[in-house]
C-alpha positions as a Markdown table, in Angstrom:
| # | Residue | x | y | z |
|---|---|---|---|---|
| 1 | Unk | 51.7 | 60.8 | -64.4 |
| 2 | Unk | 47.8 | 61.1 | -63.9 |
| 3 | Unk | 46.2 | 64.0 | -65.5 |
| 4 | Unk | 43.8 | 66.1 | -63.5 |
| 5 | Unk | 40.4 | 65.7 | -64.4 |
| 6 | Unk | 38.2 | 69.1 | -65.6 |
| 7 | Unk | 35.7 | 69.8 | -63.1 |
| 8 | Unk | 32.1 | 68.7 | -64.5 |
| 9 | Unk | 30.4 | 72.1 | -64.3 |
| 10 | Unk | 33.1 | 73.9 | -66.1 |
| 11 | Unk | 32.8 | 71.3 | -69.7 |
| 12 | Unk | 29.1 | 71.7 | -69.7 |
| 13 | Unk | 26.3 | 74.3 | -71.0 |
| 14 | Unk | 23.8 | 75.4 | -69.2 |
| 15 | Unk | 21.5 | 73.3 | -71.3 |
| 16 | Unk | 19.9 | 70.0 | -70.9 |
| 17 | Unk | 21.9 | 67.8 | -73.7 |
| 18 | Unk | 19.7 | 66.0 | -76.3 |
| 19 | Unk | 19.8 | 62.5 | -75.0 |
| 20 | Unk | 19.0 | 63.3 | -71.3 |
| 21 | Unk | 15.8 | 62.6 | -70.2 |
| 22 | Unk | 14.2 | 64.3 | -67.4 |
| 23 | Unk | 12.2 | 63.3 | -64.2 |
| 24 | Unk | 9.5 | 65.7 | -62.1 |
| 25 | Unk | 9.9 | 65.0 | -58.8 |
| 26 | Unk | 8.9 | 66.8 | -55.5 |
| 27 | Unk | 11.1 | 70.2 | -55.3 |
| 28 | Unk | 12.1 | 70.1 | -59.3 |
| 29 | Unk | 13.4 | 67.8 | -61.6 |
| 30 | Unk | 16.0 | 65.6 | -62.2 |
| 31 | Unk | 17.9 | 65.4 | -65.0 |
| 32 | Unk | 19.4 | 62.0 | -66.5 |
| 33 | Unk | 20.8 | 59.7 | -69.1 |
| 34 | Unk | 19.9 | 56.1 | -69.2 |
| 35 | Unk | 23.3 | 53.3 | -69.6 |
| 36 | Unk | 22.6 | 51.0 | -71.6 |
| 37 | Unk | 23.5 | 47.5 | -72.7 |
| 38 | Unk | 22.6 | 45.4 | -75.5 |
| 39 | Unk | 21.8 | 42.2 | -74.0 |
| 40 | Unk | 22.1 | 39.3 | -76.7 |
| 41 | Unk | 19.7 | 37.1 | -74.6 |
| 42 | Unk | 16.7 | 39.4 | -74.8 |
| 43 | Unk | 17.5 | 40.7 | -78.2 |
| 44 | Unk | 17.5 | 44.1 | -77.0 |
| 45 | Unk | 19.2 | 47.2 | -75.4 |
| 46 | Unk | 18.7 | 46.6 | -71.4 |
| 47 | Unk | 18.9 | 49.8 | -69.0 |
| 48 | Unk | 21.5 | 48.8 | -66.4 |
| 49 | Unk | 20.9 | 52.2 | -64.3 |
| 50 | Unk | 20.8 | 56.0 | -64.6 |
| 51 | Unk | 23.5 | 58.9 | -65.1 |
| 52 | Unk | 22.1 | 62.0 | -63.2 |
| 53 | Unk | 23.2 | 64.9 | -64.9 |
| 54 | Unk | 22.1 | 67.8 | -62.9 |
| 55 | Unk | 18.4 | 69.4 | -62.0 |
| 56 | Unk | 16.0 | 72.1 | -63.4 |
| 57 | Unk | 13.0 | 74.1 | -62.7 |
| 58 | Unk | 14.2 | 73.4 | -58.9 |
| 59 | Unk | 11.4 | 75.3 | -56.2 |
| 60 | Unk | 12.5 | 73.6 | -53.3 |
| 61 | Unk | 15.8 | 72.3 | -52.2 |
| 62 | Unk | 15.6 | 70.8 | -49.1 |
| 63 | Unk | 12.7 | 68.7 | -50.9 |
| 64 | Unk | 14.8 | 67.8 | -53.8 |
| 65 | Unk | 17.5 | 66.4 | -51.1 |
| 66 | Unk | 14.7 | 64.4 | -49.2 |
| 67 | Unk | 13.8 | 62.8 | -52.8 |
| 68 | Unk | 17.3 | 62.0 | -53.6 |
| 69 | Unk | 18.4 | 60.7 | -50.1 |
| 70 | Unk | 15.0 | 58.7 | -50.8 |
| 71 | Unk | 16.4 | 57.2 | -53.7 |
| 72 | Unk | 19.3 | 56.1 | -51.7 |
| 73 | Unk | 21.3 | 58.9 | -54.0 |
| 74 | Unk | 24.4 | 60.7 | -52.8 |
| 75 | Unk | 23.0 | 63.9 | -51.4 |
| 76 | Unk | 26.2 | 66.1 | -52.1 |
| 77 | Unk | 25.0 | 65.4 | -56.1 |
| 78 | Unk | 23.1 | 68.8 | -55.1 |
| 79 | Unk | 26.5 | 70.8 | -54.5 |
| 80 | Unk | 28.2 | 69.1 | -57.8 |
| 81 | Unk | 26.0 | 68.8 | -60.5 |
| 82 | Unk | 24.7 | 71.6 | -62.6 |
| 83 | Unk | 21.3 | 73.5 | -62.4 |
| 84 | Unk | 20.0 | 73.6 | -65.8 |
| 85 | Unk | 18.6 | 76.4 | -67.6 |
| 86 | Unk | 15.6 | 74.8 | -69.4 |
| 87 | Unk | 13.6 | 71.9 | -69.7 |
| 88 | Unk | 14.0 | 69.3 | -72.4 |
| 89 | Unk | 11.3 | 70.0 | -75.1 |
| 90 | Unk | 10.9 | 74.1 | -74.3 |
């Protein structure tokens, strides 16, 4: 019997967690976490892509769309990730 999964935006804070990093683009910014892998051939943690985690400081949203779709980035990211409060580093 599968479980149902909790919806994303009711586990999380309104804050941008620790590790994410953040990314100004045009109509706000774009919040992420980098996945990782250690790769033994270059002796060092590799970034296979991003997590995007949600958005802040957003001024326009039909811009923030055009960046994503840009970015060849599921546009409906803007209906189901979180808006963050604040900014990492405020």
């Amino acid at each position: 019997m599968a479980q149902s999964a909790t919806p994303p935006q009711a586990s999380q804070t309104n804050t941008i967690p620790a590790d994410a990093d953040t990314e100004r683009v045009s109509g706000g910014t774009l919040v992420y976490r980098d996945e990782t892998e250690y790769s033994p051939l270059l002796g060092r943690e590799k970034v296979l892509g991003r997590q995007y985690l949600g958005f802040t400081n957003v001024t326009d949203w039909d811009a923030l769309r055009s960046t994503l779709a840009a970015r060849g980035l599921d546009v409906g990211a803007l209906y189901h990730l979180p808006e963050f409060d604040q900014t990492v580093g405020e």
